[in-house]
N, C-alpha and C positions, 0 to 999 in steps of 0.2 A: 787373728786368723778367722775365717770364715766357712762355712759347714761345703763352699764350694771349693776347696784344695782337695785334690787326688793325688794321693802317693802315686809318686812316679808323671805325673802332668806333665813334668818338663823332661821327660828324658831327653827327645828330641836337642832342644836348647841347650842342655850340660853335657852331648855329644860334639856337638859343632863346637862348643869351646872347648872341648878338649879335656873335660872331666872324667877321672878313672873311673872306670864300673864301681868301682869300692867305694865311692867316694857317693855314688846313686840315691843311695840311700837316707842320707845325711841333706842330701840338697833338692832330691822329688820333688816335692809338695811345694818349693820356691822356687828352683831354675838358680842360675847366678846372677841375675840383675836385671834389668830393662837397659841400664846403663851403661853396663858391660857387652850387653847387645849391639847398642848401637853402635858404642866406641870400637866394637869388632874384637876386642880382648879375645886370645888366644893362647888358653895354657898348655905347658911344657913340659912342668914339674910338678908336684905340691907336695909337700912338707910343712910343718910347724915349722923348721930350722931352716929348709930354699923352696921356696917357689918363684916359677920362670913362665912368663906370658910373653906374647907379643901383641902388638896393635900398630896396625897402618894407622901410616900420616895422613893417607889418602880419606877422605873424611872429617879429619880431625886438625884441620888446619886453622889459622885465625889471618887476618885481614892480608897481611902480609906475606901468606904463603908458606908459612914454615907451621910446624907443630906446633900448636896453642899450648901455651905455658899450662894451663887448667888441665890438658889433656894428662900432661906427664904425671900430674898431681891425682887425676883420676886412676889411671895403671898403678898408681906407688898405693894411694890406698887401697885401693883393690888388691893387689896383692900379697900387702900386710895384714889386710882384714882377713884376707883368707886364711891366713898363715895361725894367725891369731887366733882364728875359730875353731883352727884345728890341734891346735894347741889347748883350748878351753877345754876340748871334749865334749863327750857325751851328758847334758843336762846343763851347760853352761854358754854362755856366750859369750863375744869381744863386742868391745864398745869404744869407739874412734876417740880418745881424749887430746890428740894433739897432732900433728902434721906439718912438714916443713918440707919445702926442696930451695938448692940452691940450680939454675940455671948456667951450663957448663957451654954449650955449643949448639943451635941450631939444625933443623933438618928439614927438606921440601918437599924428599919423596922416599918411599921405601917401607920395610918396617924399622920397630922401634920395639928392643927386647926390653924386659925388666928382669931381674934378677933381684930378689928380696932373700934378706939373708938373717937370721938373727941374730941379734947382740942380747936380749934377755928375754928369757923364757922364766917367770915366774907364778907364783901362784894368782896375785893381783893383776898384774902389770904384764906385757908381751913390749917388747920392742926390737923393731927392724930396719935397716935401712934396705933402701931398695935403690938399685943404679941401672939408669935405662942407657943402652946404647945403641951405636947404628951398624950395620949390617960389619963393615971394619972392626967393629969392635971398637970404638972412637966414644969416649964419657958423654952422653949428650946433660943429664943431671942428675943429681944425688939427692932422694930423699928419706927422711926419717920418720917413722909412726909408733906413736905408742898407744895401745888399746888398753882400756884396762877389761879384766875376765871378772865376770858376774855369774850368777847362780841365776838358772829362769825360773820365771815365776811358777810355781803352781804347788 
């Protein structure tokens, strides 16, 4: 970190995605991503145990016009990492050690929900899967993150 972060510089930015007031504070000084910008990520929920975003296809497509497989792997960790982070707490952090999705159903146009839900919440370790789908409610893919939770330095 650099002596040019101001608490609170992004509010702006973790408003439009959709970050609680409560949450302001914890994420000021970073914003939620550059990449989560792009991709258009839009949250719902957040919880350590559910957090719920959305992200248009529209932007995030690959050659052939459907959602890019990487996109869905983007929202899945993104939303594990969040979940994870906020499960670390205060003075610790999540750290992405593993990721997987299986590829269920294609999409061309619309949004695309995620729902990240936990299966374990431990001192070391967070794991979540996260299942995106389409506006029907229709499985588009399933995937799975595990972070492991670290102590920051200082």
């Amino acid at each position: 970190m650099t002596d040019n972060f101001t608490p609170g510089a992004f509010a702006e930015e973790l408003a439009a995605a959709g970050i609680p007031d409560h949450m302001h504070d914890w994420l000021g000084a970073f914003g939620v991503g550059a990449l989560v910008v792009k991709m258009g990520i839009h949250f719902l929920e957040m919880s350590p145990e559910r957090t719920v975003a959305t992200m248009p296809v529209k932007g995030n497509t690959q050659v052939a016009g459907i959602l890019h497989g990487g996109a869905h792997v983007v929202l899945a960790e993104t939303l594990g990492s969040f979940a994870a982070g906020m499960h670390a707490g205060p003075g610790r952090h999540a750290v992405g050690i593993e990721v997987n999705a299986t590829h269920h159903r294609s999409i061309r146009k619309g949004l695309v929900t995620g729902t990240c839900t936990a299966i374990h919440l431990g001192r070391t370790l967070a794991t979540h899967e996260i299942v995106m789908t389409d506006a029907q409610g229709r499985r588009l893919s399933t995937a799975r993150i595990t972070n492991m939770l670290r102590d920051n330095a200082g």
